[in-house]
C-alpha positions as CSV (number, residue, x, y, z in Angstrom):
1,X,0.0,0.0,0.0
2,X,2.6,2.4,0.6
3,X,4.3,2.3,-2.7
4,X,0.8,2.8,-3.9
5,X,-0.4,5.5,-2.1
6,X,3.3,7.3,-3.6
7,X,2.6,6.3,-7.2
8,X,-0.8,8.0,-6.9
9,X,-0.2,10.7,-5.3
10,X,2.9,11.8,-7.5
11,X,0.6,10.9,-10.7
12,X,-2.4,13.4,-8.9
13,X,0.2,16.0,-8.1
14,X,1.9,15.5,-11.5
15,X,-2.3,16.0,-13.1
16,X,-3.0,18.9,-10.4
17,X,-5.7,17.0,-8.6
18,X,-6.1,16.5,-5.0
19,X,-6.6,12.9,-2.9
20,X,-8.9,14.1,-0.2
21,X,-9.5,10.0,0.5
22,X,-7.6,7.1,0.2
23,X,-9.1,4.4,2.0
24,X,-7.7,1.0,1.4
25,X,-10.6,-2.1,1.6
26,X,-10.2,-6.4,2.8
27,X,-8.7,-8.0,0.1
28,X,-11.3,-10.5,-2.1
29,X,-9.4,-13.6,-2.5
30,X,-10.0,-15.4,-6.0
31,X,-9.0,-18.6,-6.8
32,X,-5.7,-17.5,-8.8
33,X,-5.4,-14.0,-6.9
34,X,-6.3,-11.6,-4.6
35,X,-7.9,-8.2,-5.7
36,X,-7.2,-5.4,-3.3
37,X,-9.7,-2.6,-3.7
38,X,-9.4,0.8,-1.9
39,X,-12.0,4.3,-2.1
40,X,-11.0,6.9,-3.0
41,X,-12.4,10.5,-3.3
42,X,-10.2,13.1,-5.6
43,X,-11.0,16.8,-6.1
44,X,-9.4,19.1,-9.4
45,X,-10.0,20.5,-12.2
46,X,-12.3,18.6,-15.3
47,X,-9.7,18.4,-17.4
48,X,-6.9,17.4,-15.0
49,X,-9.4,14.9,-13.7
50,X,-8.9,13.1,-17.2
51,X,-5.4,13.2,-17.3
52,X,-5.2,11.5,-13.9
53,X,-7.0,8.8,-15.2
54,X,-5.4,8.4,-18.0
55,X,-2.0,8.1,-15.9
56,X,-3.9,5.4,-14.1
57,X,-5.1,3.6,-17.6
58,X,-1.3,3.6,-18.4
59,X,0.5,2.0,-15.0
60,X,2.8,-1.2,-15.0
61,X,-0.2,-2.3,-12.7
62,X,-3.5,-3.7,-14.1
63,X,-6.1,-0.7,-12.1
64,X,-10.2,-1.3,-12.7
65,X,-12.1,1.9,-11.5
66,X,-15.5,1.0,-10.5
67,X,-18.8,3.1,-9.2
68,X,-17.1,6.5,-10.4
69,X,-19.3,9.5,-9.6
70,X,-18.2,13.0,-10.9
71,X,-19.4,16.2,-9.2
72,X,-19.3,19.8,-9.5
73,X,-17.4,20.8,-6.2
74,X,-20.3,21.5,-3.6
75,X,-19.9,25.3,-3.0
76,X,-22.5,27.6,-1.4
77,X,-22.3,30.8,-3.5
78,X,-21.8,31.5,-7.2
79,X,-19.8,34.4,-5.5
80,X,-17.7,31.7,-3.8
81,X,-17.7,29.5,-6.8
82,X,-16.3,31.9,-8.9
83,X,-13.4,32.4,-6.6
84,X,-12.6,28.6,-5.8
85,X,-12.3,28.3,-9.9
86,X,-10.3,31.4,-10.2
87,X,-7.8,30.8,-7.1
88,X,-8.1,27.0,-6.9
89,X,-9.2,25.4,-9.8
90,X,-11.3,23.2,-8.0
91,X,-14.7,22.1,-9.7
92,X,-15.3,18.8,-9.6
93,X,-15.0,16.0,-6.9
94,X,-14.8,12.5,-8.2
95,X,-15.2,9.3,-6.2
96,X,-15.2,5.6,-7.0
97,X,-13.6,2.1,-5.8
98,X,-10.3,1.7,-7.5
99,X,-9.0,-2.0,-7.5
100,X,-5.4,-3.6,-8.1
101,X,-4.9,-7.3,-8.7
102,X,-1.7,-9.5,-6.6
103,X,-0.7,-13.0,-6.8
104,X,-1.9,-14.9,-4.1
105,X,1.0,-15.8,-1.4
């Protein structure tokens, strides 16, 4: 996990987007191997949101994103909208169950 949570975190960093959750789930254990799913909630721009996933779609490790939900960052105020964009860049929130695959031991 902690080679993982470094790899993502220097591929969001790398895309501008934000891990706000990284919460790692029991393993499932298959016949052949085990699948190790975590949650994980990120927060960025719309466009850097896409290039973090496609960082993902391209790493050594087989990754399967499941239940993704994309939302405009919850703000309270256009007013404050408007600023978060301008200052942040922060208009989406994305969540979803992000699994990896390991041989069984």
């Amino acid at each position: 996990i902690p080679k993982l949570l470094r790899e993502i975190n220097a591929v969001a960093r790398a895309s501008g987007i934000i891990t706000t959750r990284f919460n790692p789930l029991p393993d499932v254990e298959r016949e052949y191997y085990m699948e190790n799913p975590y949650n994980v909630t990120i927060e960025g721009g719309y466009h850097e949101l896409a290039e973090f996933f496609a960082f993902l779609a391209n790493f050594s490790l087989i990754i399967n994103l499941t239940s993704v939900k994309i939302v405009a960052s919850p703000l309270n105020s256009a007013q404050t909208q408007n600023e978060l964009i301008e200052t942040t860049g922060l208009t989406v929130v994305s969540s979803f169950e992000m699994t990896t695959f390991s041989s069984k031991r």
